[in-house]
N, C-alpha and C positions, 0 to 999 in steps of 0.2 A: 560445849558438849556435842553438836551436830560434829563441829569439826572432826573430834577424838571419835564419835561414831562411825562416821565416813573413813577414816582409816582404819576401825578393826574389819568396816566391812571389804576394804580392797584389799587385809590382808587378807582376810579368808579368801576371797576369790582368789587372787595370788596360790595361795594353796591348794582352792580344788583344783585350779589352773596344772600344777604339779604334777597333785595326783594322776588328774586326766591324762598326761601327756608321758605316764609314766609305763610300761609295759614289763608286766610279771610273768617268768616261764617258769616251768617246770622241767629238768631233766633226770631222767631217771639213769641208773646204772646199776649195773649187778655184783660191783666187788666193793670189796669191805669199805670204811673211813681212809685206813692207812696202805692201802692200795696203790702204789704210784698211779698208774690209771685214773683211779677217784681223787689222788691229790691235781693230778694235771687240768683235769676237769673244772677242781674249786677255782686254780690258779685261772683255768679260761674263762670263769664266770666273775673271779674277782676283776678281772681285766677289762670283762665286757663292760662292768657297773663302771669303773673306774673311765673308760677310753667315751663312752657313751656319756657319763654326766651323770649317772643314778637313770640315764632313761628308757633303759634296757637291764631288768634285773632277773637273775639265772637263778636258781634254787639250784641245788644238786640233791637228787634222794638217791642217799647211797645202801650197798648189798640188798640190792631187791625189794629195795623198804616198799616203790610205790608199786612200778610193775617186776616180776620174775624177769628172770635174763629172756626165757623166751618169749615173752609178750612184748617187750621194749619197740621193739621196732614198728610192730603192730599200733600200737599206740602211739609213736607218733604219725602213721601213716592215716590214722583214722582223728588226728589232733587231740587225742585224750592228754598228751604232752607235747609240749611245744617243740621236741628235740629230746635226742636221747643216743645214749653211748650202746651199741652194739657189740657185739664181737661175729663178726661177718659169716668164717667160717660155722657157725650154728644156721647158718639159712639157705644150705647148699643144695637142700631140698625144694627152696624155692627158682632156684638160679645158678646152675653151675658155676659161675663166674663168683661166690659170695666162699667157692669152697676150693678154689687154686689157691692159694698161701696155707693153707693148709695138708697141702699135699708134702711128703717126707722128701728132703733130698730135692727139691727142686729150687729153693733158694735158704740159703745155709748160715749167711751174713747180712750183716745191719748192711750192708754195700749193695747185695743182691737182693734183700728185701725191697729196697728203697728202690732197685731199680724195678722190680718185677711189682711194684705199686705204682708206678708209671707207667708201666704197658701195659694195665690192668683198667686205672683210675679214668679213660673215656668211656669205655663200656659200661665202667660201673656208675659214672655219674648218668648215663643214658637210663638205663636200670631202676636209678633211683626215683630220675625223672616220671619214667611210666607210673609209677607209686606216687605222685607226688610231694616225693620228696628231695632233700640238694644235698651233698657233702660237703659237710666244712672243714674237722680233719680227722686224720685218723693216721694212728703210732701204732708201730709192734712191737709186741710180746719181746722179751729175748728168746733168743733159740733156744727151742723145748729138749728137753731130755727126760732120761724114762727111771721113776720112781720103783723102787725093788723091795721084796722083804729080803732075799736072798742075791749073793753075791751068781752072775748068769754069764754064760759065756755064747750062747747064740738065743736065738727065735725061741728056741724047741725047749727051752728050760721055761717058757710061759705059757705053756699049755694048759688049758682050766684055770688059772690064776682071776680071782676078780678084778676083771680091769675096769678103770672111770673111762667112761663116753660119755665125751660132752656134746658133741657133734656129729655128722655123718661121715666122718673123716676117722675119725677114733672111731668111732662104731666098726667103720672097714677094718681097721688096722689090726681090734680086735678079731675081726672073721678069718683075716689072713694069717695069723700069729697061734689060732686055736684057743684066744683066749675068752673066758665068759665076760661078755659086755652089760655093766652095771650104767644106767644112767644118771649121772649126778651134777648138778650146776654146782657151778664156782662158793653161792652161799648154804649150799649143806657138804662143802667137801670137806669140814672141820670133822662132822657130826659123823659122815659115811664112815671116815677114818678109824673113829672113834669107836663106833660099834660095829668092824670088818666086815663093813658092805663091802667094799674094795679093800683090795692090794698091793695094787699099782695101776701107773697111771704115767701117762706122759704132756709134762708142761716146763713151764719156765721152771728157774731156782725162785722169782717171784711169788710164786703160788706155793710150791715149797714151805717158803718163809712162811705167808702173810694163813697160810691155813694151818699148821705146826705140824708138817707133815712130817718133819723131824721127832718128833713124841712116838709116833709109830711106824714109819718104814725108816731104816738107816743107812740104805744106799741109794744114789742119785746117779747114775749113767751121763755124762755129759755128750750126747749124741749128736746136738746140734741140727735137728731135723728139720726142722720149718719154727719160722715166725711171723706166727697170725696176726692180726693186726683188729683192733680195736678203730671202728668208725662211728664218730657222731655225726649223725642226721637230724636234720630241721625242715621241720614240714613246712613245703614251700606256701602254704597259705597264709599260715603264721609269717612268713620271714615276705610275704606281701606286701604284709598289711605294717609291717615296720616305713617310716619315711626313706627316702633316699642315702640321707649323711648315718642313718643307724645302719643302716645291710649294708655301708660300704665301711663303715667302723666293724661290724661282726665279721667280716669276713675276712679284714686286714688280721685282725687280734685271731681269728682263727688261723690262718696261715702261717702267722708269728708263731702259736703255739705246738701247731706241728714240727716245726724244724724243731723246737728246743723240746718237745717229745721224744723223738729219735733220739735227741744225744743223751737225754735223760735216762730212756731205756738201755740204751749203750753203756751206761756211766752203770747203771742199777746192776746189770749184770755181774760183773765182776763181787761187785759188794753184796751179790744175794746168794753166791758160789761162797765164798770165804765168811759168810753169817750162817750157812748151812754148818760147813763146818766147828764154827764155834759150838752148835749146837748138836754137834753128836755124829752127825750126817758125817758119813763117806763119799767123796764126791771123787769119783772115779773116772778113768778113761774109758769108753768100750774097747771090749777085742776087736780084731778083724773080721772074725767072723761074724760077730753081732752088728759091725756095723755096715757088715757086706747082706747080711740080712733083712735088716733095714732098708737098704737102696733097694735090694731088690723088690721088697715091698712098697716103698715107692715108684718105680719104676711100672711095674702093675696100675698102683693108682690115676697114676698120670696117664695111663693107656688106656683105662678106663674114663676116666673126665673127659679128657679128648672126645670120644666116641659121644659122649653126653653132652658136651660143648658144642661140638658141631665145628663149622669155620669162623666163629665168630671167637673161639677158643684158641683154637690155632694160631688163628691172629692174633690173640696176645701171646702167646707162647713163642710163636716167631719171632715179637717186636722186642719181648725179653731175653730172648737168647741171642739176638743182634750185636 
């Protein structure tokens, strides 16, 4: 009997032993379950449990369940979550630099995204640093295009129209276009839709899809303006207090997942343009004029950032246009 007691007592310690050595996060995100974004997210955290041994384990709370899209970053900067998926351009109010990939017409393709995320991604890890927090990765959006109730041939056809701001970027866009700026995050744009807070709006075919924005506008502009990009951060205290072989397993697996985000989002595109379709949506070309409109309105923003950026803006701008 001693004996048979002596082994249930080393298996439990064996198990608190586990427990102890086991480390639970939380990440929050603002877009729905079937979200590529929130599926990429499960995919990095089934990866971390899996590459780690169970000793590093992610939760995902997804469309705003734990924090709202605007508080996410807040939280994990103050450790309320251990890491959490962003979307950069909503904090350009804090940081110039969080609101370039979101400017129109300054990078157009998954080729110039990825490059202007490299002449971007020192600043922004410095940035993050000051906050106490690190970047591990971060994918974009496919190129945004502009949601319509009515078929438009320049700027001037959107005048007073309710448009979605999500951002201080769309916010502008709406001031330069004359249209009325409604604000709405990603998890009430089902609802806004639904009850003609807005009327258009400019995002992926993504967002399109995953909010049914096909039920009620039925044309999609395929513009190809800019592609924001979605950044998860982990609050460098937490990724501390991990041992050695775990923050150099989270960081591999996080790297990994960014490459195969890129081509995911690359790949999504196509199939979120031709599912639009399926479901009613006319997914159109712009005119010349509408899309020399645009630039121009780009062009504006961009000479506005600048001024806001300072040199330290420049210099990315210079190192991406190289």
């Amino acid at each position: 009997m001693r004996f048979s007691a002596s082994l249930v007592a080393a298996a439990v310690m064996a198990l608190s032993g586990a427990a102890l050595a086991q480390t639970k996060w939380d990440m929050p995100t603002a877009y729905a379950p079937a979200n590529f974004h929130t599926e990429i997210a499960v995919m990095f955290a089934s990866e971390v449990d899996k590459a780690t041994g169970g000793k590093l384990k992610i939760t995902v709370h997804s469309n705003a369940s734990l924090f709202k899209a605007p508080e996410i970053k807040r939280a994990v900067q103050t450790g309320q979550a251990q890491l959490g998926e962003i979307l950069l351009v909503n904090f350009e109010n804090e940081w110039p630099g969080y609101g370039l990939d979101g400017i129109p017409f300054v990078a157009t393709s998954f080729k110039d995204a990825w490059k202007l995320h490299l002449a971007m991604k020192p600043a922004l890890e410095k940035k993050l640093a000051e906050g106490g927090m690190m970047l591990l990765y971060a994918v974009a959006w496919p190129p945004q295009g502009l949601y319509v109730k009515k078929e438009i041939d320049s700027v001037a056809d959107m005048r007073r129209v309710k448009w979605r701001a999500y951002s201080p970027s769309t916010a502008k866009i709406a001031e330069l276009i004359g249209a009325q700026p409604v604000t709405i995050q990603a998890a009430e744009l089902t609802q806004a839709l639904a009850t003609g807070a807005i009327e258009s709006y400019m995002s992926s075919g993504a967002t399109g899809y995953d909010s049914k924005t096909y039920e009620h506008i039925k044309y999609w502009y395929d513009t190809q303006a800019w592609l924001p990009k979605n950044a998860v951060l982990v609050n460098k205290k937490a990724f501390d207090a991990l041992d050695k072989p775990t923050q150099d397993t989270l960081l591999k697996v996080a790297k990994d997942i960014e490459t195969r985000g890129w081509k995911i989002s690359d790949e999504k595109n196509e199939w979120y343009k031709k599912a639009l379709v399926e479901k009613g949506m006319k997914v159109l070309k712009p005119s010349a004029k509408l899309s020399n409109d645009f630039k121009q309105v780009g062009t504006i923003m961009l000479d506005d950032w600048l001024k806001k950026a300072g040199p330290e803006g420049k210099a990315i701008v210079d190192a991406y246009r190289k």
